[in-house]
ZAKOLKOL-517686 format. One record per atom (N, C-alpha, C, O, CB): residue in three letters; z, x, y. Coordinates in steps of 0.02 Angstrom, whole numbers, plus 50000, padded with zeros to 5 digits. Atoms other than C-alpha are relative to their C-alpha. Glycine has a CB too. Layout:
<pts>
ALAZXY ...
</pts>
This chain:
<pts>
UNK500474994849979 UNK503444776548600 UNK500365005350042 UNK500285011450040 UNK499414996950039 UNK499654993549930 UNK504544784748749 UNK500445004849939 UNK500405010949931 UNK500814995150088 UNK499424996050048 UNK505954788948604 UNK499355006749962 UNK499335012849962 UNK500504992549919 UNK500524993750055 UNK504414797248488 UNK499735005150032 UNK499595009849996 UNK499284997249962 UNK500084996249989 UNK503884807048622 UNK500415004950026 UNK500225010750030 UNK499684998850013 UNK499464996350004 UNK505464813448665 UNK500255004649945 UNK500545009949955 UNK500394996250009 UNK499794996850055 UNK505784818648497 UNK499605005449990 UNK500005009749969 UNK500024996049945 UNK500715000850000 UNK504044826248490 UNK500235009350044 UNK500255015250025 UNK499524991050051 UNK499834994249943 UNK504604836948668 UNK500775006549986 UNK500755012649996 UNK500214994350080 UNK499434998650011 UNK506394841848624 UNK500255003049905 UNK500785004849880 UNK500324993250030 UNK499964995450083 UNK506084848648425 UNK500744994049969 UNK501314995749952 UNK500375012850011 UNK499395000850027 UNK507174836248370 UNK500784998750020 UNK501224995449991 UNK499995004049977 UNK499375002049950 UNK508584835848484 UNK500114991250004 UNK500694990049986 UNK499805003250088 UNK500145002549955 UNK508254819148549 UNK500274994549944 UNK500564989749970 UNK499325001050039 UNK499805006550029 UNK508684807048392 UNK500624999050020 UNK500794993649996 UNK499974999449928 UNK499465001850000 UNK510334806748447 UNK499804995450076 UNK500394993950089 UNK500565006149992 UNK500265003149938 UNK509594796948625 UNK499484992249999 UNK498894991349984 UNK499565006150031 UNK500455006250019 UNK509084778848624 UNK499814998150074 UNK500274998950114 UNK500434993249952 UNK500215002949932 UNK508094771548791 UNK499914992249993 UNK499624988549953 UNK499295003450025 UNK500025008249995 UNK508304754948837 UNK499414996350079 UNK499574999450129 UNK501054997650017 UNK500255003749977 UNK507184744948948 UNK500254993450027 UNK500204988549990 UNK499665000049970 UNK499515006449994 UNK508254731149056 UNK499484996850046 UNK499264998050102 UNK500875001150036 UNK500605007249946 UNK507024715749105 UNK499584999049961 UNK499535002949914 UNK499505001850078 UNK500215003450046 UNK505864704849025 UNK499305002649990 UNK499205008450008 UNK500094993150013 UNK500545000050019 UNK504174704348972 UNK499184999650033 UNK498635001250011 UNK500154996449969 UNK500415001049937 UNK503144700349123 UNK499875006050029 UNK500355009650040 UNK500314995750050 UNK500134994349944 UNK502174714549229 UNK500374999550063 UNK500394994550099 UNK499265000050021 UNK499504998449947 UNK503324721149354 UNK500275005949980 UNK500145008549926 UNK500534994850013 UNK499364996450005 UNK504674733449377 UNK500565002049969 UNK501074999949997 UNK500184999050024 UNK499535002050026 UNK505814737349262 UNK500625006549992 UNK500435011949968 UNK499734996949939 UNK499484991450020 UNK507504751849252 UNK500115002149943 UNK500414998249907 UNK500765000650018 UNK499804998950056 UNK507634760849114 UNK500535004450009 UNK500635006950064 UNK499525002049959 UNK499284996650021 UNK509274770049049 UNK500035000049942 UNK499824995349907 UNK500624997150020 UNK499924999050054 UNK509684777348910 UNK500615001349973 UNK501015003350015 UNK499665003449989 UNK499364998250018 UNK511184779848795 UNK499965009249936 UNK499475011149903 UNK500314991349955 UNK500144993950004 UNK511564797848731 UNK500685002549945 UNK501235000249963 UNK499915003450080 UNK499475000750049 UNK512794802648584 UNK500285006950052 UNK500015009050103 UNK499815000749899 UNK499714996050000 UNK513934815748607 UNK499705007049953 UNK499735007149891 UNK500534996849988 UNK500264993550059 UNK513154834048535 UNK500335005849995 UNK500335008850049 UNK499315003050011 UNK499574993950003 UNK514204848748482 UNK499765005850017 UNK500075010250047 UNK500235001249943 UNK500324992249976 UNK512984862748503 UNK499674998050074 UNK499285002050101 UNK499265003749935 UNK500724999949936 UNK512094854948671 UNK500574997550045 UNK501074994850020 UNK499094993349991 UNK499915004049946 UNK512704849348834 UNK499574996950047 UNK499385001450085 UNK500305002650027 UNK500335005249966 UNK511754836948928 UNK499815005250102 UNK500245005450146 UNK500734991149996 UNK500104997349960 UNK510834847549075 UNK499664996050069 UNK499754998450125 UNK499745004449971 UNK500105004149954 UNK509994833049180 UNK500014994349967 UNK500124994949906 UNK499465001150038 UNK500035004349996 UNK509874816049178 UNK499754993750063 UNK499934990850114 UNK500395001049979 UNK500425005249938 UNK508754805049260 UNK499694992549986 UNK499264992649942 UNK499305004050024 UNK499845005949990 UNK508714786349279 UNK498974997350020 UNK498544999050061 UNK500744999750071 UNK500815001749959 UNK506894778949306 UNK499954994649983 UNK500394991549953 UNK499285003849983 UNK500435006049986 UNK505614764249326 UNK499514999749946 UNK499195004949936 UNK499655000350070 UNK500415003350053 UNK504624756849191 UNK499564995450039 UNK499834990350061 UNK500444996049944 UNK500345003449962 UNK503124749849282 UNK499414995449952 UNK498944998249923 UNK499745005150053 UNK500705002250041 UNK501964735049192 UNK499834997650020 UNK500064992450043 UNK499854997749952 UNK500455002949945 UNK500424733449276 UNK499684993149977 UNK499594991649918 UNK499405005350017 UNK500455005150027 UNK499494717249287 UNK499205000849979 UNK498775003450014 UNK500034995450048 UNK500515000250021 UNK498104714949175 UNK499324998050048 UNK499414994950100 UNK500144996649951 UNK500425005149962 UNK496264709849237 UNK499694996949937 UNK499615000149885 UNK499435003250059 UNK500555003650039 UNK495224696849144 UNK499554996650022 UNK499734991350046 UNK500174996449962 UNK500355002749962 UNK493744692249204 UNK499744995449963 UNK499614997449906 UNK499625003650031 UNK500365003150016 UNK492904675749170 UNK499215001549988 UNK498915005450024 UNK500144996550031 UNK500614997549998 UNK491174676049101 UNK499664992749995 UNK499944988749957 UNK499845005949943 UNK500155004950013 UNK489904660849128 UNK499265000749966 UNK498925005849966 UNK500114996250054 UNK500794999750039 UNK488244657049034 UNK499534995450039 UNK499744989950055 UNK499994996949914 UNK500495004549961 UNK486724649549126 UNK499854994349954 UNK499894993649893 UNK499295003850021 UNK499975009250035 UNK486464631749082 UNK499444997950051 UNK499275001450099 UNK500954993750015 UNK500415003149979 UNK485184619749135 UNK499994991649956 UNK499984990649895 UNK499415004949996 UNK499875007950027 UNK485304599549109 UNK499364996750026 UNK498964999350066 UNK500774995650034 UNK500655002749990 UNK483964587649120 UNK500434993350044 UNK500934990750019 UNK499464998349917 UNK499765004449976 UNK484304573949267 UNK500224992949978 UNK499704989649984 UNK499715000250033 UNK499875002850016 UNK485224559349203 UNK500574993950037 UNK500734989350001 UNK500005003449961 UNK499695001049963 UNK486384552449349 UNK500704998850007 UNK501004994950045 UNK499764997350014 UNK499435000749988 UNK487994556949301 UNK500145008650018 UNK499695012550034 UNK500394996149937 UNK499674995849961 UNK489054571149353 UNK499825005949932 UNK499665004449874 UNK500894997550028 UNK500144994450055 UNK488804589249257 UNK500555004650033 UNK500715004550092 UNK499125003749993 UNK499304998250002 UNK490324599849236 UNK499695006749957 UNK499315005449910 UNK500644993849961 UNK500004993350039 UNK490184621249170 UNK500685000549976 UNK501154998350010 UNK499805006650045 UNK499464998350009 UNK491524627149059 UNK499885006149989 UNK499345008949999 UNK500344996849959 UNK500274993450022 UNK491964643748987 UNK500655002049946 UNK501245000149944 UNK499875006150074 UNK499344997750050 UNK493034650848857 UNK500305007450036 UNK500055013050044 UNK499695001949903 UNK499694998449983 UNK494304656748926 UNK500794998150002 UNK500944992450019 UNK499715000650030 UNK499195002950021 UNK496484657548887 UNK500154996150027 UNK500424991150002 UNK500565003350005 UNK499565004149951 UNK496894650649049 UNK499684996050058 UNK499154998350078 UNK500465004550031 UNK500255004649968 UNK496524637449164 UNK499695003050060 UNK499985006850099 UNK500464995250010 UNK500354997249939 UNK495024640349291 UNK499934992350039 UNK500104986750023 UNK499175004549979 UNK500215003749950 UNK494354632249447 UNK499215001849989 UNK498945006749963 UNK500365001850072 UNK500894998549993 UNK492414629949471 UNK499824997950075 UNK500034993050106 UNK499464994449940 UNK500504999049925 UNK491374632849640 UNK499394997349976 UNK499104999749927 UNK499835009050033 UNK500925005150012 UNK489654620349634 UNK499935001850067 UNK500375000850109 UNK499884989049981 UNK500165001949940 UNK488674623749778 UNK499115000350001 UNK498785003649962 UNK500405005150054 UNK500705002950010 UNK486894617849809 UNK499824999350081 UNK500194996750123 UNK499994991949950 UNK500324997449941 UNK485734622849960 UNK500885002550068 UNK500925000650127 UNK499304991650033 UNK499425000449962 UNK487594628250039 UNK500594997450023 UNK501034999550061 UNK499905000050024 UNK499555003650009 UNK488504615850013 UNK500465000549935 UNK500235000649878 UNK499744994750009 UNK499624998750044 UNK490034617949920 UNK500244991749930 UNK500044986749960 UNK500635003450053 UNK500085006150019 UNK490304602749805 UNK500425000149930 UNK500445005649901 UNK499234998249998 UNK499645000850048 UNK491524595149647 UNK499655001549943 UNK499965005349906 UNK500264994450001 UNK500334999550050 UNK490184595049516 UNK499295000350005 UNK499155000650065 UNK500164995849967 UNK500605000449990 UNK488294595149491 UNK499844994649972 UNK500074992949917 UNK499675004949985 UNK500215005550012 UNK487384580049495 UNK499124997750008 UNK498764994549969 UNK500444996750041 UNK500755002249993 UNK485624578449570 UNK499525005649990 UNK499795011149990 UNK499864997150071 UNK500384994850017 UNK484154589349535 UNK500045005750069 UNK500135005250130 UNK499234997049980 UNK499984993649960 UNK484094606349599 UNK500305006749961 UNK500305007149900 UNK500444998650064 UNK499844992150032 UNK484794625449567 UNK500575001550050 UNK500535002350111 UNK499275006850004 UNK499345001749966 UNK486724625449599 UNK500135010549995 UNK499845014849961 UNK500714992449939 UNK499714993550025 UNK487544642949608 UNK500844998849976 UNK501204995750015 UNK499925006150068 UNK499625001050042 UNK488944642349502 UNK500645005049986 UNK500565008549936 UNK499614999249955 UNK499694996650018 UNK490564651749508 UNK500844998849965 UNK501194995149999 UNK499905002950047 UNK499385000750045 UNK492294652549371 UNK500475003750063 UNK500315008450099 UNK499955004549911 UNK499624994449970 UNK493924656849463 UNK500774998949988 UNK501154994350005 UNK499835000650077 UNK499124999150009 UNK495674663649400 UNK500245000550051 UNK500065004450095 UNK500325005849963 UNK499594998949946 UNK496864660449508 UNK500645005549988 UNK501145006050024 UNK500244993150020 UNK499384996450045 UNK498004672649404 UNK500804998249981 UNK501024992750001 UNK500085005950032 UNK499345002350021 UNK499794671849336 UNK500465008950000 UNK500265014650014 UNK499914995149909 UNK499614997450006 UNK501204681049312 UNK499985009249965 UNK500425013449975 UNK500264994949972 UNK500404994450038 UNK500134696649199 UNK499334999450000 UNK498965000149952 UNK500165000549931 UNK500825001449984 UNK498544693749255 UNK499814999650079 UNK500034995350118 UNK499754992149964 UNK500175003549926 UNK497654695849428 UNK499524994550006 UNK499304990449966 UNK499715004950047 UNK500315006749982 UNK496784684849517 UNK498945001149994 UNK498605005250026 UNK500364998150102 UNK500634997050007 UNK494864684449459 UNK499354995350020 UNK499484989350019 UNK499955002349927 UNK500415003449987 UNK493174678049508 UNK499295003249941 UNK499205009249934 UNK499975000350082 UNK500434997550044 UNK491674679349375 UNK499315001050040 UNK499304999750100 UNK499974995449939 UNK500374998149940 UNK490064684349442 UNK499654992749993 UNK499794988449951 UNK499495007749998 UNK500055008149981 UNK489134668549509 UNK499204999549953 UNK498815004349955 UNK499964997750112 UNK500465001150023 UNK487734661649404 UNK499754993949996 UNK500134989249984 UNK500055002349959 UNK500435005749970 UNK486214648449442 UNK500014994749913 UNK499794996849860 UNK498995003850036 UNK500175005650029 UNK486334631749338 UNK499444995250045 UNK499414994150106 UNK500684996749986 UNK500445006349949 UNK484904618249378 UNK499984995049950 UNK500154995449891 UNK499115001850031 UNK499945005250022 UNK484644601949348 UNK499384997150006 UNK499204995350062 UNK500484997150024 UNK500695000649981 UNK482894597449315 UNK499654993049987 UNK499794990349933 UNK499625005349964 UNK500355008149964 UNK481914580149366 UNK500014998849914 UNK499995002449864 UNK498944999550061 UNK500245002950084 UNK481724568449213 UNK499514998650014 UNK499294998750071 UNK500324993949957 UNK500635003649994 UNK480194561249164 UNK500174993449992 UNK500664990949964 UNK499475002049953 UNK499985007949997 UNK479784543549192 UNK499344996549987 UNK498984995450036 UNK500244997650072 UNK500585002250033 UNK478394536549101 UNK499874991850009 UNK500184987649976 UNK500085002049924 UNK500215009249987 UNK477594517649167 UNK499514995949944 UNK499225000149910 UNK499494999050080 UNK500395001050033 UNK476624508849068 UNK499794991950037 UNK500224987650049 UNK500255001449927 UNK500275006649960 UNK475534493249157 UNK499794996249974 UNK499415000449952 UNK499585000150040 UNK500155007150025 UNK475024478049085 UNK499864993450025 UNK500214991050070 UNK500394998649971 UNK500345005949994 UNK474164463149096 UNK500524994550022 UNK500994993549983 UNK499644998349936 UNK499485008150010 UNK475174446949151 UNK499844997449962 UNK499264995649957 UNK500064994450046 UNK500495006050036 UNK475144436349020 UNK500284993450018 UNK500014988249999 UNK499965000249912 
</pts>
């Protein structure tokens, strides 16, 4: 892209000029330099040395409201998403590993980011967990 718009700026001049990019693939910092042929009709009037900057991406998690019917084991949100999240359960204020007993948890996904990615939190959304029914039935001794 940098070479095509060089070519683009300069009518042509410029195929004789290749830009290199030294450093890897990861958002960060990187120097660029270029190499430059020798031209018979031109002489080389500046030359300047620069920074190739690649920013980190954002991706935000997204969660879907859910609701489970009480059963007395542990309830767990996921989400599609590339990379490994953390989950926030918390219920009347209390922060907590998973949801378990009835009630209306608030519920938040969270990237801790990497290397091309910041660090993200999705917005927080209410899961509950609602009473089962329990049906008796009485009878006679026999």
């Amino acid at each position: 892209i940098l070479k095509d718009r060089l070519e683009r700026e300069n009518k042509g001049i410029c195929e004789m000029i290749d830009l290199f990019r030294n450093g890897g693939e990861n958002a960060g910092e990187y120097y660029m330099s270029c190499y430059i042929n020798t031209l018979d009709n031109y002489y080389i009037g500046s030359l300047k040395a620069g920074i190739y900057t690649i920013h980190k991406a954002d991706l935000i998690p997204i969660l879907e409201v859910k609701s489970f019917t009480y059963n007395g084991e542990n309830h767990y949100l996921d989400c599609d998403f590339p990379f490994e999240l953390r989950y926030e359960y918390s219920l009347n204020g209390n922060i907590l590993d998973c949801m378990k007993d009835v009630g209306t948890y608030r519920v938040v996904a969270i990237f801790d980011g990497n290397d091309n990615y910041n660090p993200a939190t999705s917005a927080p959304i209410r899961a509950t967990i609602k009473k089962r029914q329990v049906d008796f039935i009485l009878a006679e001794n026999q």
